[in-house]
C-alpha positions as CSV (number, residue, x, y, z in Angstrom):
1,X,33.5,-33.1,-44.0
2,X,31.4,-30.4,-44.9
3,X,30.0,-29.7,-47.9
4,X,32.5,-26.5,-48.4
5,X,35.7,-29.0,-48.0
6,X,33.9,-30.9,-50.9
7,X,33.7,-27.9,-53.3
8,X,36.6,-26.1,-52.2
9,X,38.5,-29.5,-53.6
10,X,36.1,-29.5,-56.4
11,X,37.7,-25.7,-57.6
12,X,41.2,-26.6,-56.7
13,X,41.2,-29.7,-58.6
14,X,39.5,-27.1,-62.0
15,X,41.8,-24.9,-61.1
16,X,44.6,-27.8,-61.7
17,X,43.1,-27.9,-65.4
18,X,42.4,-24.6,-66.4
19,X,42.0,-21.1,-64.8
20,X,39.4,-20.3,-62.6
21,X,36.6,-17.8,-63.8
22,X,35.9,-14.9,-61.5
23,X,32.7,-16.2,-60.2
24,X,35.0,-19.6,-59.5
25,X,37.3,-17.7,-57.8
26,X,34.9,-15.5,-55.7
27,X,33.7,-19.1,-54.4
28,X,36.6,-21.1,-54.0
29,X,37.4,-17.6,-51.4
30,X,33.9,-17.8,-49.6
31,X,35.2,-21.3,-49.0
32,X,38.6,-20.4,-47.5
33,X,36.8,-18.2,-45.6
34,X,34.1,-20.7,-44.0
35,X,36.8,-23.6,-43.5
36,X,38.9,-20.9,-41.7
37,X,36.0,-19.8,-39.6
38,X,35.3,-23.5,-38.9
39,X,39.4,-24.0,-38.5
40,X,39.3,-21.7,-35.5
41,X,35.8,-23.2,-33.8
42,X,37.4,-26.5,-33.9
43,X,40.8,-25.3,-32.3
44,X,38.9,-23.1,-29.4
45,X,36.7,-26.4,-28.5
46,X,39.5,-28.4,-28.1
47,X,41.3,-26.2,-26.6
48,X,37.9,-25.5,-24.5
49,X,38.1,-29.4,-23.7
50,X,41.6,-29.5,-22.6
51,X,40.9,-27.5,-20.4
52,X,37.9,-29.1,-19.1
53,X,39.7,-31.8,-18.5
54,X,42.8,-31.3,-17.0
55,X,39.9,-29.5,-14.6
56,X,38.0,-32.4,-14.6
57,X,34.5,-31.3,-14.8
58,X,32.5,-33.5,-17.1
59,X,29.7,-31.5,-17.2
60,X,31.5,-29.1,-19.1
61,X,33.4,-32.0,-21.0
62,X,30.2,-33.2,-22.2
63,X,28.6,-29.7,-23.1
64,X,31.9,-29.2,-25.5
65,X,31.6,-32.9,-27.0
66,X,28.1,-32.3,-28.2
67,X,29.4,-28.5,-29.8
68,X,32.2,-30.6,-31.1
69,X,29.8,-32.9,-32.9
70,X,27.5,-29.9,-34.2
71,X,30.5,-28.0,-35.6
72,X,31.3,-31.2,-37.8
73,X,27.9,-31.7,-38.6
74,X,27.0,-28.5,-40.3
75,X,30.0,-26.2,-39.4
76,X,28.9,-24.3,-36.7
77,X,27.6,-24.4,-32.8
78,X,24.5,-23.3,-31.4
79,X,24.6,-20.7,-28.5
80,X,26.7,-21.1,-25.6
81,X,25.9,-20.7,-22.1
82,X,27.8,-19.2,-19.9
């Protein structure tokens, strides 16, 4: 989980209680904008690693697994090579 996920439950659960103020709900929206951002990178690398393997090429399998790891570490890869 990233840090956003933790504070984007942190607004919901104040919002629960009591309206948002505007600079709560400018953040709670940077934050549904990161974990969609971080959505869709998770979807293409699996995606990315289906294919890899129903091509079977572990070298690429592995190269995926390691972005995989880095986006759930801090929410984004490094640089791909193509």
């Amino acid at each position: 989980m990233l840090a956003v996920h933790q504070r984007l439950a942190e607004l919901y659960t104040l919002s629960l209680k009591r309206p948002l103020s505007a600079a709560e709900q400018d953040e709670q929206q940077h934050c549904l904008h990161v974990n969609t951002v971080y959505c869709w990178e998770m979807a293409r690398l699996n995606n990315e690693a289906m294919l890899a393997a129903a091509v079977q090429d572990s070298q690429w399998q592995q190269e995926i697994s390691a972005q995989l790891l880095e986006v759930k570490a801090n929410g984004r890869a490094g640089k791909r090579r193509l």
